[in-house]
N, C-alpha and C positions, 0 to 999 in steps of 0.2 A: 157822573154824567147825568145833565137833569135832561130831560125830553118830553115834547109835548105829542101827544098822541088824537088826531080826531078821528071821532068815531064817523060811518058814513050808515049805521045800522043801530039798533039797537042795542048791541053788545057785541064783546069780542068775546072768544074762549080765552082764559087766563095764559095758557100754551102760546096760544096763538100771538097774542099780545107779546110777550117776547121775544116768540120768532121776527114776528113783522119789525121791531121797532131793534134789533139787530144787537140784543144784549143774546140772544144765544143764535147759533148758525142753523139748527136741526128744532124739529119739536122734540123731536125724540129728549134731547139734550134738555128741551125747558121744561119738559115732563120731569127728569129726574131731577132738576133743581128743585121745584116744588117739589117735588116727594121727600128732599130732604131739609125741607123745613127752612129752605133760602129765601123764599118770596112771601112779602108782607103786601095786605091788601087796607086800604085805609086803616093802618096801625096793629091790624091782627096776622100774624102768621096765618097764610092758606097753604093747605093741602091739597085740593079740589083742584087738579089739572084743569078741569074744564069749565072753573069759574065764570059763571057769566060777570064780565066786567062791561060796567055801565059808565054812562056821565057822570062827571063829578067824580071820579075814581082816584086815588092816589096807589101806584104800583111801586113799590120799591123792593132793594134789597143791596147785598153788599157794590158800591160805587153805582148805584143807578139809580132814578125814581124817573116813573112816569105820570107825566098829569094826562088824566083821562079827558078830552073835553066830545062836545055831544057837535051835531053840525048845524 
């Protein structure tokens, strides 16, 4: 699943990011993916639930990537 994502702020929390774009149903849920080493941020493995994700972003992980864009 590719997805485009625009930002209306500054950044999104990495959780949140996620939630919003409907690859997990709960944060609770996109919290424990990151914590288990499933989400990759422009090409690095994050751990940081609350990643601030900016423009320019690339989110992915197992069948998803999101492209970050800015508004």
């Amino acid at each position: 699943m590719d997805l485009d994502f625009e930002l209306t702020t500054d950044y999104i929390p990495l959780c949140d990011l996620l939630k919003y774009c409907g690859i997990t149903e709960t944060g609770g849920t996109a919290k424990q993916m990151i914590a288990e080493g499933l989400v990759s941020v422009d090409g690095q493995v994050e751990l940081r639930k609350t990643r601030k994700v900016r423009a320019g972003s690339v989110v992915s992980g197992e069948g998803f990537t999101i492209h970050v864009a800015g508004r």
